[in-house]
C-alpha positions as CSV (number, residue, x, y, z in Angstrom):
1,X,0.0,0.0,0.0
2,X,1.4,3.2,-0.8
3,X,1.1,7.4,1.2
4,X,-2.3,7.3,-0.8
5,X,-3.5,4.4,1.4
6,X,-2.2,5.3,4.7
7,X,-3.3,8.0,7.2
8,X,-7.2,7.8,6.7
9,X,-7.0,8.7,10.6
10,X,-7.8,11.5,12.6
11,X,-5.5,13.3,15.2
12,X,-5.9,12.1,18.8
13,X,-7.3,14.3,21.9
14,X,-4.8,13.3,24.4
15,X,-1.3,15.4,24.3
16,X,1.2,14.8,22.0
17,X,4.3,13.0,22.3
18,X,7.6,14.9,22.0
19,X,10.6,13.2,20.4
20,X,14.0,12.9,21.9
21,X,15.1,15.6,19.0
22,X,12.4,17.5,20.2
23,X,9.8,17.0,17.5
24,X,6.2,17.0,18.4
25,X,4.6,13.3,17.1
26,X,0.8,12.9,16.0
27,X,-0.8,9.9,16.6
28,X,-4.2,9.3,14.1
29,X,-6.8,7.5,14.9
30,X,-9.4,5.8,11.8
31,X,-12.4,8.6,11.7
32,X,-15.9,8.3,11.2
33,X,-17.3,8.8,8.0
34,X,-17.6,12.7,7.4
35,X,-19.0,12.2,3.9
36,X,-18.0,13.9,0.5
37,X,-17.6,17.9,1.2
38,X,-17.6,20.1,-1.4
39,X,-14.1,22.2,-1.6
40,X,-14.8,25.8,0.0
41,X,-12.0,28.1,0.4
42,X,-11.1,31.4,3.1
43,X,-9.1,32.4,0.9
44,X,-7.7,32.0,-2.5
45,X,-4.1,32.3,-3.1
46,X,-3.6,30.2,-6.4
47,X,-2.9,33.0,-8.8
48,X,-0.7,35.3,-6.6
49,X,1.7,31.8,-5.8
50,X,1.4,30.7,-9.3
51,X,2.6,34.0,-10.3
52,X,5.1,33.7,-7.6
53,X,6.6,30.2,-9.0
54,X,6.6,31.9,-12.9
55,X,8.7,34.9,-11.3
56,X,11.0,32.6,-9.5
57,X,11.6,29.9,-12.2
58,X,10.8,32.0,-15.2
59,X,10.7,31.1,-19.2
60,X,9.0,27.9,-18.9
61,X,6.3,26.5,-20.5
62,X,3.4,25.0,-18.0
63,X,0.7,22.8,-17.5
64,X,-1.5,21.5,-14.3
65,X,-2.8,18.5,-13.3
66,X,-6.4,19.4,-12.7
67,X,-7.9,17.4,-9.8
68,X,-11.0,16.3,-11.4
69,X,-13.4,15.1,-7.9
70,X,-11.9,17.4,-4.9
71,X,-13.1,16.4,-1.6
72,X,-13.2,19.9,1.1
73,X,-10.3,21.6,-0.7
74,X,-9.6,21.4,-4.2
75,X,-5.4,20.6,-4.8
76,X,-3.8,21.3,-8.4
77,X,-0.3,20.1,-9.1
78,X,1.1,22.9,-11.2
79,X,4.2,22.0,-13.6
80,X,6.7,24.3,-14.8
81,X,8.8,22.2,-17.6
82,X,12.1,22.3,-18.1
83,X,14.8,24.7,-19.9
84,X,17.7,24.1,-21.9
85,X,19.8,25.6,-18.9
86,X,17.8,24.2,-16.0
87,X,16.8,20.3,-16.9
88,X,14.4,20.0,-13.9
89,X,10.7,20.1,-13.6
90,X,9.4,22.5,-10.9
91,X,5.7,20.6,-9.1
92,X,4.4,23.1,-7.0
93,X,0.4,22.6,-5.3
94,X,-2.3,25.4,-5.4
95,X,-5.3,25.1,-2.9
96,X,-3.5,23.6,-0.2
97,X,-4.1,27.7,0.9
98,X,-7.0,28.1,0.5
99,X,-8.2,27.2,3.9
100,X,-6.0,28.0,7.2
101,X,-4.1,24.9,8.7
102,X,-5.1,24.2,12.6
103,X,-2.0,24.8,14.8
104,X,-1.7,23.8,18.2
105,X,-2.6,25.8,21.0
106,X,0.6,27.2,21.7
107,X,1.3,29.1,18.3
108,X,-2.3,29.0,17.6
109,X,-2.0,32.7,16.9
110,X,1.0,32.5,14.5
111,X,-0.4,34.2,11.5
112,X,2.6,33.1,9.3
113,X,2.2,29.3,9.5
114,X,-1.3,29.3,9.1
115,X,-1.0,29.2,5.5
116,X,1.4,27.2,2.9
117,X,2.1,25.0,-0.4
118,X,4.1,22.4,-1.2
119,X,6.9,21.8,-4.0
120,X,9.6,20.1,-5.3
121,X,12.0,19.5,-8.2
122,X,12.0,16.5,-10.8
123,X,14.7,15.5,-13.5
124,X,14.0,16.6,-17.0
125,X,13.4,13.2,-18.0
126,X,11.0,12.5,-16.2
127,X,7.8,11.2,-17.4
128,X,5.1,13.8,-16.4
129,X,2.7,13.8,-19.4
130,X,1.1,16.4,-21.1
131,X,-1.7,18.7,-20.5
132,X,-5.0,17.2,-20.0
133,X,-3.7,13.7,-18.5
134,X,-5.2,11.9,-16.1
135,X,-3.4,10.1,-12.9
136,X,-4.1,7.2,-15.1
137,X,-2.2,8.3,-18.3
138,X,0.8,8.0,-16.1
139,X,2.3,4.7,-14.8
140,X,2.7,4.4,-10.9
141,X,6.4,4.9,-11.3
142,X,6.3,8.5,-13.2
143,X,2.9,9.3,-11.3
144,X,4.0,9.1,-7.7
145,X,5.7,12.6,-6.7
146,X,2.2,13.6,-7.4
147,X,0.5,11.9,-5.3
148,X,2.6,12.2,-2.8
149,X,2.4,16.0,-3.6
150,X,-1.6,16.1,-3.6
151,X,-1.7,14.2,-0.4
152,X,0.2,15.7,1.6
153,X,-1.4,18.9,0.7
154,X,-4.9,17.8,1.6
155,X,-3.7,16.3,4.9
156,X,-3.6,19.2,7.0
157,X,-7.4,19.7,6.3
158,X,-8.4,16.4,6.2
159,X,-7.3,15.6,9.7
160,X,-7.5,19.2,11.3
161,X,-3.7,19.7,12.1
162,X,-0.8,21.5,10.5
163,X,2.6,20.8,8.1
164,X,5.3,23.1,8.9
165,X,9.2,22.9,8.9
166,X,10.8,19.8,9.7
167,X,7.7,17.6,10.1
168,X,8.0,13.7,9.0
169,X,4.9,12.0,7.9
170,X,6.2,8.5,7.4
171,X,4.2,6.0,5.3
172,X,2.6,4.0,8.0
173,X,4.3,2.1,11.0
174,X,6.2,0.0,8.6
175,X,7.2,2.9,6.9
176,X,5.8,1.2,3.5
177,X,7.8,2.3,0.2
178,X,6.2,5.0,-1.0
179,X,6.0,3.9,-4.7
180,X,7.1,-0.6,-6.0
181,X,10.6,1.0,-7.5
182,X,11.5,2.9,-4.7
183,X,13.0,2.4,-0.8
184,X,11.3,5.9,0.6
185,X,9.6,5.4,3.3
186,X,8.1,9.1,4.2
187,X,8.6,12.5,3.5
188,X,10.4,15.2,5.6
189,X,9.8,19.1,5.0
190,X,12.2,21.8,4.2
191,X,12.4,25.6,3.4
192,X,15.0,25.9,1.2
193,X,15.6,29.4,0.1
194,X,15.2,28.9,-3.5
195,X,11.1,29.7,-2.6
196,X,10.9,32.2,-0.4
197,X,7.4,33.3,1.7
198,X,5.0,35.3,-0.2
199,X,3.3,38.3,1.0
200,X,0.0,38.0,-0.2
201,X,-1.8,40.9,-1.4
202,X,-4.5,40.9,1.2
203,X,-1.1,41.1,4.0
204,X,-1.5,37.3,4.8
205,X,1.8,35.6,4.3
206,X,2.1,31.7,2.6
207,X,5.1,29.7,3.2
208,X,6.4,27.1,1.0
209,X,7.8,23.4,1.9
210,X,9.9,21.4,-0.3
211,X,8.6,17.8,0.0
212,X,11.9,15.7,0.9
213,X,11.3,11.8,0.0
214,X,12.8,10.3,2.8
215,X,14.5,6.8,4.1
216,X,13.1,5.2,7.5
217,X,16.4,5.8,9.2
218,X,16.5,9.2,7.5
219,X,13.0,10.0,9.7
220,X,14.1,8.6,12.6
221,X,17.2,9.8,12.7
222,X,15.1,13.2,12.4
223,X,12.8,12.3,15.2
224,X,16.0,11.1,17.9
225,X,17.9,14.5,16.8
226,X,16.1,16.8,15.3
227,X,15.6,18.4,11.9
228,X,18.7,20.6,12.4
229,X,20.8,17.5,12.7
230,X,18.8,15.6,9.9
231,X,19.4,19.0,7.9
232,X,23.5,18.4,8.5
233,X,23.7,14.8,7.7
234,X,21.4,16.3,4.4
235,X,24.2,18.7,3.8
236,X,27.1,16.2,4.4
237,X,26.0,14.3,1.7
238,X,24.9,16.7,-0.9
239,X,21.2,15.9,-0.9
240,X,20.5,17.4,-4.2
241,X,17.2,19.8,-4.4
242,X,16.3,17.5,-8.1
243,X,14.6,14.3,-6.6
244,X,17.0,11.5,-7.3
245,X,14.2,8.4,-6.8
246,X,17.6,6.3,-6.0
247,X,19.7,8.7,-4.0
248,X,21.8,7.2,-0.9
249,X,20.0,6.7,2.2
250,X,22.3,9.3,4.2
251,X,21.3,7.9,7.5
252,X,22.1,4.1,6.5
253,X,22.8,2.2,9.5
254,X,20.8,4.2,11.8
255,X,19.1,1.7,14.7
256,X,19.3,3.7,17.6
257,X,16.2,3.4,19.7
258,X,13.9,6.4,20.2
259,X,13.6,6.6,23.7
C-alpha cells in the first residue's frame, strides 16, 4: 500500500508526544465517516503563488494536473517544464491555501504558519505527461511525486492539524515504500531558500515546503535529533534539491532506539 492508502486517521485528543530531538509526534486515529464535502475556500491564493513560481523559475512552459473530484479543498499540481539551462521540472500545489491549517494551541496565533504549499524538483526526464492527462495516463512509477504532492497537501485539512518545517509523515508504521521502485519510506519538510514566503496581497503571508522523499532511518534519525541535525547529515552528503528516486540513504545504519 502506498502514502495514498495510509493516514485515513484522525488526530488524537490526548497530548502529544515529543521526540528525543524535540519533535512534536501525532498519533491518528481511523475517523468516522464525514461524507464527501464540497471544496470551499477562506481564501484564495492560487494565482498570486502561481505568479510567484513563474517569477521565481521563469521562461517555462506550463501545465496542471487538474484534480477532477476534490473532496473539502480542491489541490492542483502545477508544472513548470524544463529549460535548456535548467533540466528539472518545478511541481508546485495550489489550494493547499486556501483554507488556514489548525495549529496547536501554543502558536495557535501565528499568523505566518497558518497558510502554505508544497513543492519540489523532478529531473527533465521524467515522465510527467502532457496537459489534459489523467493520474491514469501516467504509470505508478512516473505518477508518484504527485500523489505524494496532492496528499500531503490535503492532509492538513483532512485531519484538522498542521505541516510546517521539519515535520516527517512516514508511510505508515512500517514505513511502507512509497511507490514498488522505490526504498522511501516518508517524506520530511524543508524551506530551502530557493522559494521564499509570499506576502500576499491581502497582507497574509504563505510559506512554502519542499517535499523531501525520505528513508526510514532518515525520519528517525530526524525524530532522535532533530531536523537541524537531519538538515547536516542532508548537507554532508549533498542531498540534491532534483529528486534522485535512487539517492543514498544518508542515514544508512541508523538503529538507535527512540527513547
Amino acid at each position: 500500500m502506498g502514502i495514498l492508502d495510509k493516514f485515513h486517521k484522525k488526530k488524537q485528543t490526548k497530548p502529544p508526544e515529543v521526540s528525543p530531538g524535540g519533535s512534536t509526534i501525532y498519533r491518528y486515529k481511523t475517523p468516522e465517516d464525514r461524507g464527501w464535502q464540497p471544496p470551499r475556500s477562506v481564501r484564495c491564493y492560487g494565482e498570486e503563488v502561481t505568479e510567484h513560481f513563474q517569477a521565481l523559475f521563469p521562461n517555462r512552459k506550463a501545465f496542471v494536473f487538474h484534480e477532477l473530484i476534490s473532496d473539502l479543498v480542491h489541490i492542483d499540481i502545477n508544472i513548470l517544464q524544463p529549460t535548456e539551462k535548467d533540466d528539472y521540472y518545478v511541481l508546485y500545489t495550489t489550494g493547499m491555501s486556501d483554507l488556514p491549517m489548525t495549529l496547536p494551541g501554543e502558536i495557535a496565533d501565528r499568523e505566518d504558519l497558518k497558510y502554505c504549499e508544497l513543492y519540489l524538483f523532478l529531473p527533465g526526464g521524467w515522465n510527467l505527461g502532457k496537459t489534459g492527462d489523467l493520474n491514469s495516463d501516467l504509470p505508478a512509477s512516473s505518477y508518484w511525486p504527485i500523489g505524494l504532492l496532492k496528499f500531503l497537501a490535503r492532509f492538513p485539512h483532512d485531519y484538522k492539524t498542521w505541516l510546517g518545517w521539519g515535520h516527517t509523515v512516514p508511510n505508515g508504521p512500517q514505513y511502507a515504500p512509497l511507490a514498488e521502485d522505490v526504498d522511501f519510506g516518508g517524506a520530511a519538510l524543508a524551506q530551502p531558500s530557493c522559494v521564499p514566503p509570499l506576502k500576499s496581497k491581502d497582507g497574509a503571508e504563505v510559506k512554502f515546503y519542499m517535499v523531501i522523499p525520505a528513508y526510514r532511518e532518515e525520519i528517525e534519525y530526524k525524530l532522535k535529533y532533530g531536523m537541524e541535525e537531519l538538515g547536516k547529515r542532508f548537507a554532508e552528503g549533498g542531498l540534491s534539491l532534483v529528486l534522485d528516486p535512487h539517492r543514498p540513504n544518508l542515514c544508512a545504519g541508523f538503529t538507535e532506539v527512540l527513547d
